[in-house]
C-alpha positions in Angstrom: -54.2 -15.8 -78.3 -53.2 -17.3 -74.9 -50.2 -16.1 -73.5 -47.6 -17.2 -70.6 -48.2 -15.2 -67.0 -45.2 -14.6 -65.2 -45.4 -16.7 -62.7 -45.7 -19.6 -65.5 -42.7 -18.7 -67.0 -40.6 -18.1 -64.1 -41.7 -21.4 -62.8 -41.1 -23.6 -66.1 -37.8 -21.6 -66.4 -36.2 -22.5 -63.2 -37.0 -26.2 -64.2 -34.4 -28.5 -65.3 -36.8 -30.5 -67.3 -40.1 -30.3 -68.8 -42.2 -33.0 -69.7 -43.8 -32.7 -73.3 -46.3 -35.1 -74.5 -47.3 -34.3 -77.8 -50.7 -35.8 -79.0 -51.5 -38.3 -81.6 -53.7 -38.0 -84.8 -56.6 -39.9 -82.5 -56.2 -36.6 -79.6 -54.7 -38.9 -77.1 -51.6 -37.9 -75.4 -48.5 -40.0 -76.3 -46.3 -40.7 -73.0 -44.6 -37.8 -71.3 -40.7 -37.5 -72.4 -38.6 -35.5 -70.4 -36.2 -32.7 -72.4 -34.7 -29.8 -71.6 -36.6 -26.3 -72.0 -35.3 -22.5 -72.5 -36.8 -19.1 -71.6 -35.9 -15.8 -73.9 -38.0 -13.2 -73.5 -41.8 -13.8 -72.8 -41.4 -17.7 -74.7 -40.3 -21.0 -73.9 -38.5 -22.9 -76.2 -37.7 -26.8 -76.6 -35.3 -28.6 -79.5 -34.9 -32.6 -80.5 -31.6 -33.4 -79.2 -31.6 -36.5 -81.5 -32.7 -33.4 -84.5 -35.6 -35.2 -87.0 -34.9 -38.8 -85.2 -36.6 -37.7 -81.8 -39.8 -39.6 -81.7 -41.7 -36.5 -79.7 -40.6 -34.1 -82.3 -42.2 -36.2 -85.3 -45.2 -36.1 -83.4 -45.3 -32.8 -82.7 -44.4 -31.7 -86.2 -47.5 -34.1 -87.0 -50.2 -32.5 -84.4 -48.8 -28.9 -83.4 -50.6 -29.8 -80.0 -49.7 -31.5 -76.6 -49.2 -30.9 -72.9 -46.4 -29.7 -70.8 -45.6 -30.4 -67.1 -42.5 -28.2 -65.4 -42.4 -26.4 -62.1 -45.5 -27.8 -61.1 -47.5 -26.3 -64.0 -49.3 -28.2 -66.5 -50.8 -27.0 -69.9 -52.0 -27.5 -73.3 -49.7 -26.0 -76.1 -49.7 -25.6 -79.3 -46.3 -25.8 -80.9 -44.9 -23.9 -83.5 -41.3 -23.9 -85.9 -38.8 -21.1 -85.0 -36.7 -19.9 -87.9 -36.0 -16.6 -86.9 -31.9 -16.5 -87.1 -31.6 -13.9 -84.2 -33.8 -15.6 -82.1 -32.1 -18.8 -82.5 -28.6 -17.5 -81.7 -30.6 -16.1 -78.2 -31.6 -19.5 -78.1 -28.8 -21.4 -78.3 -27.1 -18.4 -75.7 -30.3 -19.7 -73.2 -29.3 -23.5 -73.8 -26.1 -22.6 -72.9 -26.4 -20.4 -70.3 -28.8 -22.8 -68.3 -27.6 -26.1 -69.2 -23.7 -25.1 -69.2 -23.2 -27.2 -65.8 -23.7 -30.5 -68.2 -20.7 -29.1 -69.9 -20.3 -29.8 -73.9 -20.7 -33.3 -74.7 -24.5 -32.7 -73.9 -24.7 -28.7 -74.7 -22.9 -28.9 -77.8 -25.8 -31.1 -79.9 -28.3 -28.8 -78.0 -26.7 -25.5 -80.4 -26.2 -27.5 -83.2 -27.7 -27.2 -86.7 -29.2 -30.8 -86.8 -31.1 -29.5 -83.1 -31.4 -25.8 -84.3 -33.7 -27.1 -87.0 -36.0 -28.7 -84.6 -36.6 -25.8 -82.5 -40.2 -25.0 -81.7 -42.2 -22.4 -79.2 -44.1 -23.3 -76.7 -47.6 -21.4 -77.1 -50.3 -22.0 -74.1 -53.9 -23.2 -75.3 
């Protein structure tokens, strides 16, 4: 299994935003949305703000594959659900930790339950 080097996760970390374009049943790409993307650990993590409505997240439940951009990398991934309660609390800690200058009215749906159910690791392909 592919993993993220250092320098790949430092880089996508210190990003505001990453760019995910999941891809479509045919392998194309769908067009490149911009959302908001947290390290813990040796992962990256991304949530639907708009939970099961967000049009990426429907497609990436549909394919598990796509493409990132952030911090001038670029890479296939494969995506994958998160469940894990203890890694979702150090989750939502990331979101808030990183995003906190946005102050609630945008960090608050990030932690939510409706977002916390969309949450999904980044793995590199």
């Amino acid at each position: 299994m592919a993993t993220w080097t250092s320098e790949e996760l430092s880089r996508i970390e210190a990003a505001d935003e990453l760019e995910i374009a999941p891809r479509r049943r045919d392998g194309t790409l769908r067009k490149p949305v911009p959302i908001w993307v947290v390290r813990t650990g040796d992962d990256l993590y991304v949530r639907s703000y708009k939970g099961y409505d967000g049009a990426w997240f429907r497609a990436a439940l549909a394919s598990h594959e796509g493409r990132i951009r952030a911090g001038g990398v670029e890479k296939d991934v494969t995506f994958t659900e998160e469940a894990d309660p203890d890694v979702n609390e150090r989750i939502e800690a990331a979101y808030r930790d990183k995003y906190h200058r946005y102050g609630p009215t945008y960090v608050d749906p990030m932690v939510a339950t409706q977002a916390r159910a969309t949450t999904l690791k980044l793995l590199p392909r």
